[in-house]
N, C-alpha and C positions, 0 to 999 in steps of 0.2 A: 948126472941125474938119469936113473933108470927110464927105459923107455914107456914102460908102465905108471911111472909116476908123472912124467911129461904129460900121456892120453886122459889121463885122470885130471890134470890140472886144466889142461884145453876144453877134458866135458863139461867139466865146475864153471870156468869162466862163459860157455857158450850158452848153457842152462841158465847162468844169472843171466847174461843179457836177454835171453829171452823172455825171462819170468821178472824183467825189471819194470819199474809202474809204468802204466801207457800213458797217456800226455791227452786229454782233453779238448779240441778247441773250440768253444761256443761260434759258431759261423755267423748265426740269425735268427730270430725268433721273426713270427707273426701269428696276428688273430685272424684265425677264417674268416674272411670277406662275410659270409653266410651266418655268423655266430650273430644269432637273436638278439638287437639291440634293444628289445625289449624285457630282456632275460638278465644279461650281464652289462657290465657296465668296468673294465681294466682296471681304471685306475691306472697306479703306479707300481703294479706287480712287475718283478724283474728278475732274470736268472742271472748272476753275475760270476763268474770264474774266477777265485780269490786266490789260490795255486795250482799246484800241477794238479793234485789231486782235492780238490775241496771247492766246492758250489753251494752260494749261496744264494738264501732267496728273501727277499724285504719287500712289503709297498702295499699299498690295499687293491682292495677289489669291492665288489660290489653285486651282490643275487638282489635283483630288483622284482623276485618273487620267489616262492617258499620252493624249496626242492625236495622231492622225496622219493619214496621208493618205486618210481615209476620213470623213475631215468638212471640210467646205464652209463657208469664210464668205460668208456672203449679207448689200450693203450696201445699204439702199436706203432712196430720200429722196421723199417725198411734199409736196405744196406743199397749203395749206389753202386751197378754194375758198372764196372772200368771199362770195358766193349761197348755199351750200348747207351751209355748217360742214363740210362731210366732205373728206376727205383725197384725194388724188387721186395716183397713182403717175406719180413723172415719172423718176426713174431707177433699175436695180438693178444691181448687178454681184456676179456669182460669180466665185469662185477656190477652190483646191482649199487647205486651211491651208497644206500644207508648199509651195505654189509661191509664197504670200504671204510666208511667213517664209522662203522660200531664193532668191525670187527678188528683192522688192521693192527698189527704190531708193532707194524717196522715202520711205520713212516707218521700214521699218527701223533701217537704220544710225543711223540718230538717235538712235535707240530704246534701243537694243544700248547708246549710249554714254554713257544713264541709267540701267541698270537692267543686273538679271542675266537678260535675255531671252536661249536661247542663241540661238548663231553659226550662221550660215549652215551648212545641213546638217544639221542636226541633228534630223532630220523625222524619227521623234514626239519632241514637246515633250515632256519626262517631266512628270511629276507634281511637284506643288512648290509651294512659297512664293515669289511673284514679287514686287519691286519696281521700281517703277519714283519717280524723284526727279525732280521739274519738264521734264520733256519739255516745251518749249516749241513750237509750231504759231503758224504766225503768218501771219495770212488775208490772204488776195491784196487789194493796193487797191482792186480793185472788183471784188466777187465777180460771178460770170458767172450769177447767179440775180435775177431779181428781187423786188422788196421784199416780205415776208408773214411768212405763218408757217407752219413748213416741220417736218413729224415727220421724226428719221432713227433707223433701225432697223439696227442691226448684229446679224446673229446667226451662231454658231454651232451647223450642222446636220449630223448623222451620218447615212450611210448612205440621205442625198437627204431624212429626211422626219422623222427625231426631233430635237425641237430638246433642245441641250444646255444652252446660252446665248442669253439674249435682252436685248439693253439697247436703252433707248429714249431720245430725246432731243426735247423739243420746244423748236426757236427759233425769234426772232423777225429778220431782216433787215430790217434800217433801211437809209435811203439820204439 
């Protein structure tokens, strides 16, 4: 075999191994100690890891008052420095709740078509018993993060600075 088809064959295999799907592993969840227990109410919401690549999510919750455009979800993902144990902020994104739940493309509708989330427009969420039944998420072949372990924070905050809702997630990204 020519030596040129050798180097071609060693790039094609080292390229796949690189660009092969990352591996997921849910560590931990928790509700922020702080999350208004006059606001929300768990339930049996749960993230569950059904394969390498594929999460999903079942169980109800509960708004034990109306939500609206006066709270902010704020999402953000921290990568764990390997030197220093401490967390280190690599992404955040705000949105206002009703431009998420009246605008969203990619996660709503999905959403909307396991559960009684309402419908587009419907900004403030009322108050309520919510379900949602196996919403399936299912993670890009090769996640654009690389390998560690990564806290991610979703919260809901009112009025810029009370938080309502806090959930926390720590995983580990394999490669």
């Amino acid at each position: 075999m020519p030596l040129s088809v050798k180097c071609t064959v060693i790039v094609c295999v080292l390229i796949a191994e690189l660009c092969r799907a990352s591996d997921v592993t849910i560590n931990s969840y928790r509700l922020d100690p702080e999350t208004d227990q006059s606001f929300y109410k768990p339930g049996t919401l749960r993230l569950t890891k059904k394969s390498r690549n594929m999460l999903v999510v079942s169980g109800t919750w509960e708004f034990l008052q109306n939500m609206g455009a006066d709270i902010q979800i704020v999402r953000s993902f921290f990568y764990k420095n390997a030197l220093t144990g401490q967390y280190q902020k690599v992404h955040i994104l705000k949105q206002s709740l009703c431009d998420f739940v009246n605008k969203d493309t990619l996660i709503m509708p999905k959403i909307r078509e396991v559960s009684n989330v309402p419908e587009p427009g419907s900004c403030p969420i009322p108050k309520g018993r919510y379900t949602i039944e196996n919403y399936r998420y299912e993670l890009p072949e090769a996640l654009p993060v690389p390998p560690g372990d990564y806290r991610v924070v979703i919260q809901f905050i009112k009025n810029g600075n009370q938080l309502l809702i806090g959930l926390e997630w720590l995983v580990t990204v394999h490669q």
